[in-house]
Every structure is written in C-alpha cells, then in structure tokens.
N, C-alpha and C positions, 0 to 999 in steps of 0.2 A: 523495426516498427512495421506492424500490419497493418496500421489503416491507410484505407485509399484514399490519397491525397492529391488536389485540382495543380494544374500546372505551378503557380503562384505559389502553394506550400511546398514542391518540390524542388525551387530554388538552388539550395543548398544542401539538401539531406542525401550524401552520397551511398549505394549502395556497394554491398561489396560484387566486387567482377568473382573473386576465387582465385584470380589468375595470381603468380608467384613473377609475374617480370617486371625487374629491375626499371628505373625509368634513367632516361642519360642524365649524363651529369650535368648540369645548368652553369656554371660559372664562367666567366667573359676574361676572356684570355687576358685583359688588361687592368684587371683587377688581383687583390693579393689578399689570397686569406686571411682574417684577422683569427692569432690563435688565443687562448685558451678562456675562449667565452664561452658560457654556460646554457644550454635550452632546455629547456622543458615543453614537452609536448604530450598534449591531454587526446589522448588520442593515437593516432599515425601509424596506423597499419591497412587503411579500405583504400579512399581516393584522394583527399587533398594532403592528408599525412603524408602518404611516402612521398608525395613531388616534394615537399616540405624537407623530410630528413634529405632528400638526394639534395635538394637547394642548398640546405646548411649544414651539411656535407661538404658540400664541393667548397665554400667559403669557411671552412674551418672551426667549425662548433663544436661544442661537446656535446651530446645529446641523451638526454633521458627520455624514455616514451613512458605515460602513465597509464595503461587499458586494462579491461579486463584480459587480455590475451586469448578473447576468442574468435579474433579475424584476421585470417590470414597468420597463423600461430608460427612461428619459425623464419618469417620473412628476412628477418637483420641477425639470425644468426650468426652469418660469415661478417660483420659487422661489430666494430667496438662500440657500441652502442648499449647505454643500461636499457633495462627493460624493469619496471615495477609495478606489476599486477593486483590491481583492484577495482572493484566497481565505485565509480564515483559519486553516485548514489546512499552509499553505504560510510556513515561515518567513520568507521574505525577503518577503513580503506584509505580513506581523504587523507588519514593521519598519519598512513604512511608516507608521506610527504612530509612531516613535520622535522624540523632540524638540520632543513637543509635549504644551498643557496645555491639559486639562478640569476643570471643576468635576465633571463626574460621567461615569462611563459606564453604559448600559443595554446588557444581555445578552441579547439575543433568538432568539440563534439557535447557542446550545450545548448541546451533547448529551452530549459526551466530556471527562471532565473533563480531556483532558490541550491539550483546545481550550480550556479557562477558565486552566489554565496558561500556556499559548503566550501569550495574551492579558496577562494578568497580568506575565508577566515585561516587557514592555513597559511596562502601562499602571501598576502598583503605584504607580510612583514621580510620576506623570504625571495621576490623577486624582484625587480630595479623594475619591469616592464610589464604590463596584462595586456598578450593581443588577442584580440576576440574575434572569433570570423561570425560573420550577423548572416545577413540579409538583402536586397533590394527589397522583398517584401515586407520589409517594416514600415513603406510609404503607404497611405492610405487610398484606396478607392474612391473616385478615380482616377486610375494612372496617368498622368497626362505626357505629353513626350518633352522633354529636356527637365527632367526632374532632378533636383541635385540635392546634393545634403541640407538642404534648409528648409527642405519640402513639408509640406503638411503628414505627418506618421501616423500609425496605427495602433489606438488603442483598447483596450477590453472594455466592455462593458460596465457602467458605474455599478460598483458594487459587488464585481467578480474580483473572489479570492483567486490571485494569480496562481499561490499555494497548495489550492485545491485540485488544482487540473495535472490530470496524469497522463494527457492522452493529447498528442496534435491530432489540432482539426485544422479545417478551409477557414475557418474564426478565430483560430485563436494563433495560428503560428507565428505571421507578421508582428502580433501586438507582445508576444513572448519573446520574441528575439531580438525586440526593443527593448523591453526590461531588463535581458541577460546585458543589456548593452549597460544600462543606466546600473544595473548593480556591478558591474566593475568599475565603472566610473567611479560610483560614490565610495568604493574603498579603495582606490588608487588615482583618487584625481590630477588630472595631470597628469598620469603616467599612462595612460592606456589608448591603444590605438583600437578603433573599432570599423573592420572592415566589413563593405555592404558588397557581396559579390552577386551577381546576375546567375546565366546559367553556365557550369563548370562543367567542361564537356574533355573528351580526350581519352588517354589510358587510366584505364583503370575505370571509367567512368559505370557503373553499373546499371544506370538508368537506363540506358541507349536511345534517349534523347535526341541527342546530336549522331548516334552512331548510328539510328536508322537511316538517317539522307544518304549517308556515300556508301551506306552496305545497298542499299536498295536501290540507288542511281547506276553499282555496278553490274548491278542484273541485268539491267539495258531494259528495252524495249520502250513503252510507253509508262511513263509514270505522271500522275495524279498528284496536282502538285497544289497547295491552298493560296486563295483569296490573290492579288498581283503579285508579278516582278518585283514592282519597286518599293512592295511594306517593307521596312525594317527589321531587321534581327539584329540580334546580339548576345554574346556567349565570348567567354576564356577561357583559352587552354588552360588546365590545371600546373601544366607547368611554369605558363607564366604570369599563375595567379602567384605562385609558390616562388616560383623567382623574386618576385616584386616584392612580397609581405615579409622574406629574409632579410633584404635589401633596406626595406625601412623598417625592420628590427635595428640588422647592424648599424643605422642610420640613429638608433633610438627616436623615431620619429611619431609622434601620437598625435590623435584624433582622430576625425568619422571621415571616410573615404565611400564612395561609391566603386566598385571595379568589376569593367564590364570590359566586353569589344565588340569589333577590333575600332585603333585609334578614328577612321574614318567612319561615312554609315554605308553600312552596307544591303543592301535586298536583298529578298529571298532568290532573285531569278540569278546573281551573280553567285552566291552561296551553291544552288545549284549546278550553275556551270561548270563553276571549280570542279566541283564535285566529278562530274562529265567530261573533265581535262585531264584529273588526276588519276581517273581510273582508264581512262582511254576506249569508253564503250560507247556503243550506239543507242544512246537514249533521245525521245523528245518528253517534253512537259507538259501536261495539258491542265490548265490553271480552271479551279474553280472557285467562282463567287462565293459569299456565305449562305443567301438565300437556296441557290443550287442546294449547295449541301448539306439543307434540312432535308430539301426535297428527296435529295436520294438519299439520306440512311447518313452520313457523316459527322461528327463532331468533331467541331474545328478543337476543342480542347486534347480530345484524346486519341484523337486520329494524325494530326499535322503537331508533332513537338516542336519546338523550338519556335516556330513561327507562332505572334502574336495578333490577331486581327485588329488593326488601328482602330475601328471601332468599337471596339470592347473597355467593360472598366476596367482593363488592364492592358489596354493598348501602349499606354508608354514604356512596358518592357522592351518593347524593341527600340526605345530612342531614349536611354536617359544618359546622361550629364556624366562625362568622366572627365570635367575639365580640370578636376581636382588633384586627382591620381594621374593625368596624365602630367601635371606640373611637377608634381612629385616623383613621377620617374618612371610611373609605368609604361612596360614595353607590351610589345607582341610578336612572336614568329608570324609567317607569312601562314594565310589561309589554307593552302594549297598543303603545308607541312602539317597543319593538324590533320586534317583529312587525308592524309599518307598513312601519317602515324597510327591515326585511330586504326582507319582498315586492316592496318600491319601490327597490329597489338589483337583486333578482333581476329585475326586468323590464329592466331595462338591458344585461342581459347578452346575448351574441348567442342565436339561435334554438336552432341545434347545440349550445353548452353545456347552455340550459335543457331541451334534451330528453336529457341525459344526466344525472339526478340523482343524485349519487355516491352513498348515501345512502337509505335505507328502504325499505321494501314497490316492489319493480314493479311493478305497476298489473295486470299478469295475473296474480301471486302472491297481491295481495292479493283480488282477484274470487273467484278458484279456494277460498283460504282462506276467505271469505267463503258461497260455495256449501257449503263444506263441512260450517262449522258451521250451513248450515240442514238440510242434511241431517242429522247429528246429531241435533238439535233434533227435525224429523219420526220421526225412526224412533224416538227415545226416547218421544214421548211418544202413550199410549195408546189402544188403538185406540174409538169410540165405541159 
C-alpha cells in the first residue's frame, strides 16, 4: 500500500522488513503441544505471520499459509508447512480454499470488509474458528486514556458504501477494520475472536517505528526526545502478540480483545532508558514541548513514533485498557529483550535498508532542531 498514512492508520498495517530470519520459537517449557490440529493462515509471510507460524509451530499445529507468495517468497521452505497461492481479492483464488477443513482460521491481512466476506463465504462452513486481527483504531476520536472494548468506535460516514472504497485513508481505516470485525462475526457468531492490537513493534517490524528509539539512542550523544518523561506509551512485541492469539486459539477462546503493553504504564523517559541501559552508550535526552516544536520545524506525528501526545485526539493510545487480555492470559517479555532483539535483528538487515530508516528524526533535522533550541535558550536568558 502506497498511500501515506497518519500514526493511528499505521496501527497495524505491517510492512515487509526483506529480511529471511527465523524468529525463536515461543513455547513454555511446561506446556505440551496439542497434536494434530489444523490452521489456516491468511497471510504469514512479512511481520505478525511468521511470530504466528513459529507460535503454532512450537505448540503443534498443522499449518496452511493462504498469499499471494509475493513476500518474502521461500521463507517456510525447509518447513512442512502447505503453502497455497492466491490473491484474496480474486474470487476464483478464495476458491481455492473450498473442500477443505480447519480447526481455526487467522486473519492477518484484511482491510475491507467485503475481503472478510469473500473469505468467509468459503471458509464459514469449513473452519470451527475466525480470528481476526483488527485494530485499537477502530475506537473513535477522541481517544481518551483507559479505553477498553465498550468504548465508543468508529464509523463511515452515513451513506458511504463501505464497498466502494479501494484505498485506506486517515478516514476510513479505523471505521473498516470495524466492519471486517462485524462481518465475521455475522457469519460465525459466536465463534470469532476479534483482536484490537496497538503498536506491533519488534523483528520483522518494517515500520521502524519502535526500532528508530534504540537504533538512534545507540548512537549516543544528545538525542531530542518529545513532549515529558512521564506521557505514556504502549506497544507489543509481535512475538507476544503471536504467542498469546495461539494460546487463545488453542484455548478456542472468542470475542473482542484489546492487546497492547507492557502489563504496567510505562513513559516515554523509562522506555528511553532502557533503551540507554541496553545498548550501553552515552546518551542524554533533551525533552521538548509541543508548542516548541511547531516553533522549530517538528511534527510530533511524524517525527517522535510511538510516542503519543496526551493532548491530542488520539492521546489515549498511549493508556488503554488491556484489563481484558490481561485476564485472559496475556503475557510480555521484559522491555529490555525487545529492544535487544530489535537491535540484533536490525543489524542483520542489509547496509542500504539500514541507512534508510522509515521512521523518526533524520539526523540533519534533528541536529538543526537541536541547535535551535540552544539558540532559544541563549537568547532567552539574561544578559549578566
């Protein structure tokens, strides 16, 4: 997808990294794989797919992947794993799916609910389970902080054909990824879980979202860092988004979930730390306000990821409500391991990728920002 899309419709839509590494295997030593259950996966070859196959992998699945095969092409080869190539888009594709039975299917890569349709008209009758991965941005404007599944959502305009729309926008993503929700529901009621994820950050992550903070904290020096300490953020490692959405598959466990983290709140200035612990460099922080950073040239949207500004209509990204998912089971590795891992999956990546970081401050932006506010600083303060 080419169009440029605001933090809020970037959610979930993971890009492909390129890279061909394995992710570890996820399963909890005191657990027993259950064998010869069936998965289906729409999708599973960029970023929340393969944590997904290695999750239900390691817990004993059979798995099918459904894509076009044109991301990441040859991944699960050394893998018993079917692989069945079609665009899902394309009727007589969808059909190849017909005649056959899963215990469950997982939804990774719908957008349009008349694509959870398509699917659905096939698989309804075909699999025991629909899991659907959504959104946090299916809640409405404004975000407020402790927002949980019975919040007020997001929808189209009276009198937009959902059908007509070929293209995510900043308008229509949240209220479409609510629909893909309601049209599984209404052909598997009762059987469908619908998972609301925040931001999914980690290996494989192509955004680099989350992976600009600890690439750019290991460069040391002074880094430019947005709005307080103590605003909230929140993000899940994909592997234990993946972990978890296995977990209450093999759980057969359905309904709408929020899943975000980590279990506690955490701020941007501790998130940063980490970050400054785990790579062992010499950096400080120099925090700027919002207003500041009209003044000098900054947008807090597309300059500082992950970080939400509490004031904004989408300030309760950084505080909603996983009191749901956390009842249910969900876990998290320690902070400190994702920002390991990341860094040590981005160095894998070829040279050319890593010097294009999709993703935060460009290093002249940030300098120039940074001169500016000493300038500021100097002239403000008095003469002796």
């Amino acid at each position: 997808m080419n169009d440029r899309l605001t933090r809020r419709d970037l959610l979930t839509l993971a890009a492909a990294s390129g890279a061909s590494l394995l992710l570890p295997r996820l399963a909890r030593a005191e657990e027993t794989p259950k064998k010869g259950k069936t998965l289906l996966i729409l999708g599973g070859t960029r970023f929340l797919g393969p944590a997904l196959v290695e999750a239900a992998t390691a817990k004993g699945w059979t798995l099918t992947l459904f894509n076009r095969g044109k991301s990441n092409p040859g991944l699960f080869k050394d893998r018993p794993i079917e692989e069945i190539h079609g665009d899902r888009n394309v009727e007589a594709d969808v059909k190849k799916l017909s005649g056959r039975k899963w215990d469950a299917v997982i939804d990774t890569s719908g957008y349009f609910p008349r694509q959870v349709r398509a699917s659905m008209s096939v698989l309804s009758s075909q699999v025991g389970q629909y899991v659907f991965i959504s959104s946090i941005s299916v809640y409405t404007t404004p975000m407020k902080p402790g927002m949980d599944e019975t919040s007020a959502v997001a929808r189209l305009a009276a009198g937009t054909d959902a059908d007509a729309i070929d293209k995510i926008s900043e308008g229509n993503y949240g209220a479409l990824k609510l629909l893909c929700e309601e049209a599984a529901e209404k052909a598997m009621p009762g059987k469908t879980l619908n998972i609301r994820p925040g931001y999914i950050v980690g290996l494989r992550d192509g955004s680099d979202r989350f992976t600009y903070w600890p690439v750019r904290v290991q460069k040391g020096g002074e880094v430019l860092a947005p709005g307080r300490p103590a605003d909230p953020v929140q993000f899940i490692d994909v592997r234990d988004l993946a972990d978890w959405t296995i977990r209450m598959v093999d759980a057969g466990q359905n309904g709408v979930y929020n899943a975000t983290g980590p279990k506690d709140r955490l701020g941007m200035g501790t998130f940063l730390e980490t970050c400054k612990t785990v790579t062992g460099v010499k950096a400080t922080f120099t925090w700027v306000d919002e207003p500041t950073m009209k003044e000098i040239g900054i947008s807090s949207d597309e300059d500082f990821p992950i970080w939400v500004s509490p004031g904004s209509e989408y300030g309760g990204l950084g505080d909603v409500s996983i009191a749901r998912a956390l009842k249910a089971g969900l876990t998290f590795r320690p902070l400190a391991t994702t920002v390991a891992d990341t860094l040590a999956w981005w160095k894998t990546l070829p040279e050319d990728r890593r010097a294009q970081m999709r993703a935060g401050l460009k290093p002249e932006k940030e300098a120039a920002a940074l001169a500016a506010l000493k300038a500021r600083a100097k002239k403000a303060k008095p003469p002796k």
